[in-house]
C-alpha positions, -999 to 999 in steps of 0.1 A, spaced: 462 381 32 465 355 4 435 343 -13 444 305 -9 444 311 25 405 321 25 399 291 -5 413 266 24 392 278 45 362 271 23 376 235 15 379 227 53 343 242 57 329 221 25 345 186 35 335 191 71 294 190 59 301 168 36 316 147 68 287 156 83 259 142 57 279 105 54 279 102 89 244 107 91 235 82 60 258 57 82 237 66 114 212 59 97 216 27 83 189 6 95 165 34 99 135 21 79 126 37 47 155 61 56 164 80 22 200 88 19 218 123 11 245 135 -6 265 166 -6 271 187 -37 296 216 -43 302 246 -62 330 267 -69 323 302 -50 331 343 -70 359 342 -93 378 372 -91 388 388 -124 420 394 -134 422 406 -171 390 405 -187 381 388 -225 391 405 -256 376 406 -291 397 396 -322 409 425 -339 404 416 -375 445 409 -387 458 436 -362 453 416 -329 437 377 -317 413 374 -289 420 371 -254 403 346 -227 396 361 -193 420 356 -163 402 343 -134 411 336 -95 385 315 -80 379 321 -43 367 287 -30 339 266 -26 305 262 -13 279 239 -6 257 238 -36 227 219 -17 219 185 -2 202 157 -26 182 133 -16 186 94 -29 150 80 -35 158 51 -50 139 17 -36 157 0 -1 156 -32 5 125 -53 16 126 -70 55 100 -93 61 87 -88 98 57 -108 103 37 -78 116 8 -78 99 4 -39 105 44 -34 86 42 -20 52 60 -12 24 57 9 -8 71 -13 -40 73 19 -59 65 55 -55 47 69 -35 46 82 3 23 77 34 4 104 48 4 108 83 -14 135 108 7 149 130 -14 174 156 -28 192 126 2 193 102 5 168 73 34 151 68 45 119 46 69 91 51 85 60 39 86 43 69 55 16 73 58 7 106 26 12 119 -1 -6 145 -31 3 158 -36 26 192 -66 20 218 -88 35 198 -84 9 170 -63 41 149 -33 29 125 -6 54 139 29 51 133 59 52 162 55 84 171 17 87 175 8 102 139 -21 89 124 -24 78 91 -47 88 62 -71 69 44 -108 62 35 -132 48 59 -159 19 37 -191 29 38 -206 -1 67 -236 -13 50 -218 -17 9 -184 -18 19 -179 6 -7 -148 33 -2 -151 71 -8 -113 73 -25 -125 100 -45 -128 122 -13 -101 140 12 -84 115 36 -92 108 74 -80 91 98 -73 53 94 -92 29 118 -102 -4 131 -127 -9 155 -124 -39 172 -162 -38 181 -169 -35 145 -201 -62 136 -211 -75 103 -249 -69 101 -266 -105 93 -284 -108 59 -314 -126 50 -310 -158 27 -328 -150 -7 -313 -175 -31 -300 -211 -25 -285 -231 -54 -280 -266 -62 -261 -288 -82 -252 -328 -92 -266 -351 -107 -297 -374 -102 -296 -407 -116 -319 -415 -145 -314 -450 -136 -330 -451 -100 -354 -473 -85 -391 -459 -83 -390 -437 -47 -357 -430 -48 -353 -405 -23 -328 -375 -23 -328 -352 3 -299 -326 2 -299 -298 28 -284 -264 38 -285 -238 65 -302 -201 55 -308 -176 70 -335 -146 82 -330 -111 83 -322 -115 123 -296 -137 114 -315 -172 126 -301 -203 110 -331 -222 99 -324 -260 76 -337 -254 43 -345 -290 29 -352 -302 -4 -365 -335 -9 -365 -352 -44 -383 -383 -52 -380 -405 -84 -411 -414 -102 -417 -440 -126 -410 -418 -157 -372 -417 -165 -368 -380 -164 -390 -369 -136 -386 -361 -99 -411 -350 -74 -402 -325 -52 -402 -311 -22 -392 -282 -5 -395 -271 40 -375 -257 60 -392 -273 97 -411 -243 105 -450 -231 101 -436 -222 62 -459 -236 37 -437 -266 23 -439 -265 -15 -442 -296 -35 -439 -298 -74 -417 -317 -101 -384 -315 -118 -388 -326 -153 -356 -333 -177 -349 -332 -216 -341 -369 -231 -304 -361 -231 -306 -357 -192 -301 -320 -194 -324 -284 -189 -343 -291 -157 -379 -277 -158 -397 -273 -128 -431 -272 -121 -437 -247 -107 -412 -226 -123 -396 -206 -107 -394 -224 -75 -402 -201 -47 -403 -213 -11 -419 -184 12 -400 -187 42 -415 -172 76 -385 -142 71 -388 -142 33 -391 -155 -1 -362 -178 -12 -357 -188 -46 -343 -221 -47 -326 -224 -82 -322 -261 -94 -309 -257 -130 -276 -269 -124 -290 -303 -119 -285 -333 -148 -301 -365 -149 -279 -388 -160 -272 -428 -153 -248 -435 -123 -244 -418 -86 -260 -392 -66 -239 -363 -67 -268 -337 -55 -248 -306 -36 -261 -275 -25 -234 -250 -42 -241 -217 -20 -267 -189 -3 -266 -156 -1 -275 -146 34 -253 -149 66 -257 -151 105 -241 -118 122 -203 -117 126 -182 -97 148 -146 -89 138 -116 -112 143 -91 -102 121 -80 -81 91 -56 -83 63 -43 -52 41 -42 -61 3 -17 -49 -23 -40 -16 -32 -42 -7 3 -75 -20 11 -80 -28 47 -100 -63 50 -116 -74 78 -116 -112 89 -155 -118 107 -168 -152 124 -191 -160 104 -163 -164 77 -171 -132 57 -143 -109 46 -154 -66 41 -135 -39 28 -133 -17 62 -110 10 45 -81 18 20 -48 36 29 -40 65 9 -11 73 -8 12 107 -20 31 113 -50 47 143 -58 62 159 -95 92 167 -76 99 143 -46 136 156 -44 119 190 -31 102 174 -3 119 186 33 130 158 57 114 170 89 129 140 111 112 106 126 117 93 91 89 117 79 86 147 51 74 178 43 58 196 17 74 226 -1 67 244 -27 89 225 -47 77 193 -40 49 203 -58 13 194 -43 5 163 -30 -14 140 -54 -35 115 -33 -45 82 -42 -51 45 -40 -20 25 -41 -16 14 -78 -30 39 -95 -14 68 -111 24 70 -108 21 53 -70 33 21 -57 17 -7 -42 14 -22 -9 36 -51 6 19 -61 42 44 -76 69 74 -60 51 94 -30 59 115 -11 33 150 -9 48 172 22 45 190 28 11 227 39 25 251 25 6 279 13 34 302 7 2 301 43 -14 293 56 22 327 46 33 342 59 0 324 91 7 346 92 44 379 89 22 374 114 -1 358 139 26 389 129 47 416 138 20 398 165 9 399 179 48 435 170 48 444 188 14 430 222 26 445 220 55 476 217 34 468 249 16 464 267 48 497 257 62 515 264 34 499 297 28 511 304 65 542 294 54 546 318 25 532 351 49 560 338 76 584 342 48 569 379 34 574 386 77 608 375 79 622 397 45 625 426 72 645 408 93 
C-alpha cells in the first residue's frame, strides 16, 4: 500500500474534528460566557529514508536526512479565553466577570467553575445557577456585617426572612445657624426621631431660647417621656463661632439610654434660622426588601428602615494556567492538574476581575473566523480526499501492468 494513501486518511480524520470543533463554537454562539476552541495539528512519524551525514574534511560534504512524513494528527484543542461581549439583562441576579476570574459553583459535592453568571436564587433563598449548582461565597457575620473572605467558601444565600436588629440612638447631631440678631425669647425648637434599644421611636426635642446677651441661648433638651429634661446654655465666641455649653458635654439620659446630643456645629451669626438636626445613630428594626450586588462581589441588602448591610460576598477562581482547565459541559469547568490550584478570592483583588450586576458575558465565537475555519476545514477534507483517489488511481494502474 502507498504511504499517501494512509497520510489521506489522516488528513480526512484531522479536518473532520477540526469540522467538528467549529461547528460546536457556531452551536454555541449565544451560549453565555461560552469560551471558544480551536483545533491544532501536528505532523505524525516521519519515516527515514537516508539518514544525515557528517562532512568529511575536503574528501566528502555533509548530507541532510531524507524523510517521508506519514500524516497528521490532532495536536490538542485550545481554548479562547479572551473577554465576550457584555448583554445587559435587567436581572439583578445576572453577572459578569470584567476580567479574570471564574465562579465557583457546587455541584452535589464536586467543585466546578464557570463563566456563565446567570444565576437567581432557589426556595431556600440560595444563589444557584441554571442547573441547580450553588455558588460559593462568604456569609457576613449578622450582628457587624463583617465578611470572613479569609476563610473556605460556602454556600451563597439570601434569606428573605432576614431582619436588621434595631439599635439604640446614642448620639444626635445638629447643625445651622442661630441668629445673633434675635429678639429676646426667641424660640427655636428643632426636633428628630431616636430611638431605644427595642427599636421605639421616641421625639427627641431641643428647645433653644435667646437671652438678652448677644451670644447666649438657653437650652433645653426632652424627649416627652418620664426622662429628666435637661436645661442649660449655649454660649458663643464674639466672632459667632465655638459653641460652649453648659453643661458640657450635653448628655440627655433617656429612659433606654444616655444620648449625647452634640451641638458644635452650631454658629451664631446675624440673619435666618437654619437650625437642622444632621443625623442619629440608632434605627427602628428593619426586615429585608431588597439587595444589590456591588462591583467586589459584595451582596447588599436593601431593609425598611432604609439601612443597607453587607449580607455576603461572591467568591472568585483564578488559575496560573486557565488554558488547562477541562470543560465539563453546562458552560462549567474543571480543575486539572494543569490548571493549577484554584486561587480564591474577592473580586478585584489579586489577578481577578470584578463584578458587573444585571449583565451577562456573551459567548466569544468569532462568526467571521468561524466561518473561515468551515472553508479551510472543507478544502482541506476535499484535498485528502484527492490524495486518496489518486493514490487508488496509481495501485489500479500497478493492478493492470499484468494485464
Amino acid at each position: 500500500m502507498l504511504r499517501s494513501l494512509f497520510s489521506g486518511i489522516s488528513g480526512l480524520r484531522a479536518h473532520q474534528q477540526m469540522m467538528d470543533v467549529t461547528g460546536n463554537n457556531i452551536a454555541n454562539v449565544n451560549t453565555a460566557g461560552f469560551k471558544s476552541s480551536q483545533a491544532v495539528f501536528q505532523d505524525t512519524l516521519n519515516q527515514m529514508l537516508k539518514s544525515p551525514a557528517a562532512p568529511q574534511d575536503e574528501v566528502q560534504g555533509g548530507t541532510n536526512p531524507a524523510q517521508v512524513g506519514l500524516g497528521v494528527q490532532l495536536a490538542g484543542i485550545s481554548t479562547n479565553f479572551t473577554q465576550g461581549s457584555a448583554q445587559t439583562t435587567g436581572r439583578s441576579t445576572d453577572l459578569m466577570i470584567t476580567g479574570d476570574g471564574f465562579f465557583t459553583v457546587k455541584n452535589n459535592e464536586e467543585t466546578l467553575y464557570t463563566r456563565s453568571g446567570s444565576f437567581s436564587f432557589d426556595a431556600d433563598g440560595s444563589l444557584v445557577t441554571a442547573d441547580g449548582a450553588r455558588v460559593q461565597g462568604w456569609v457576613a457575620d449578622p450582628e457587624t456585617g463583617e465578611i470572613p473572605s479569609n476563610t473556605t467558601p460556602t454556600n451563597l444565600s439570601l434569606p428573605i426572612s432576614t431582619l436588621l436588629a434595631p439599635s439604640q440612638t446614642t448620639e444626635v447631631t445638629f447643625a445651622g445657624n442661630l441668629p445673633s440678631d434675635a429678639e429676646e425669647g426667641t424660640v427655636v425648637t428643632p426636633s428628630l426621631t431616636v430611638y431605644d434599644g427595642s427599636g421605639n421611636a421616641t421625639e427627641l426635642t431641643v428647645t433653644l431660647t435667646k437671652t438678652a446677651a448677644t451670644n447666649v441661648w438657653n437650652l433645653n433638651v426632652g424627649d416627652g417621656t418620664n426622662a429628666p429634661e435637661v436645661t442649660g446654655t449655649i454660649t458663643f465666641d464674639d466672632d459667632g463661632t465655638n459653641p460652649v455649653t453648659d453643661p458640657s458635654p450635653l448628655t440627655f439620659a433617656a429612659t433606654a439610654g444616655d444620648i449625647d446630643v452634640d451641638l458644635a456645629g452650631l454658629t451664631n451669626y446675624a440673619g435666618t434660622t437654619t437650625v437642622a438636626p444632621q443625623n442619629q445613630d440608632g434605627y427602628a428594626m428593619g426586615s429585608l426588601q431588597g439587595f444589590s450586588i456591588t462591583k467586589d462581589g459584595q451582596l447588599v441588602g436593601s431593609f425598611t428602615n432604609g439601612l443597607r448591610k453587607p449580607l455576603g460576598q461572591i467568591a472568585l477562581a483564578s488559575f496560573n494556567n486557565a488554558a488547562g482547565l477541562e470543560k465539563a459541559g453546562g458552560s462549567m469547568f474543571r480543575g486539572t492538574v494543569n490548571s493549577g490550584v484554584a486561587q480564591l478570592g474577592t473580586p478585584g483583588g489579586g489577578s481577578r476581575g470584578s463584578i458587573m450586576g444585571g449583565t451577562l458575558e456573551m459567548s466569544n465565537v468569532d462568526l467571521a473566523s468561524e466561518f473561515t475555519n468551515l472553508i479551510i476545514a472543507q478544502r482541506g477534507f476535499q484535498a485528502n480526499s484527492k490524495v486518496i483517489s489518486t493514490s487508488d488511481e496509481l495501485l489500479n494502474d500497478l493492478v493492470n501492468l499484468k494485464r
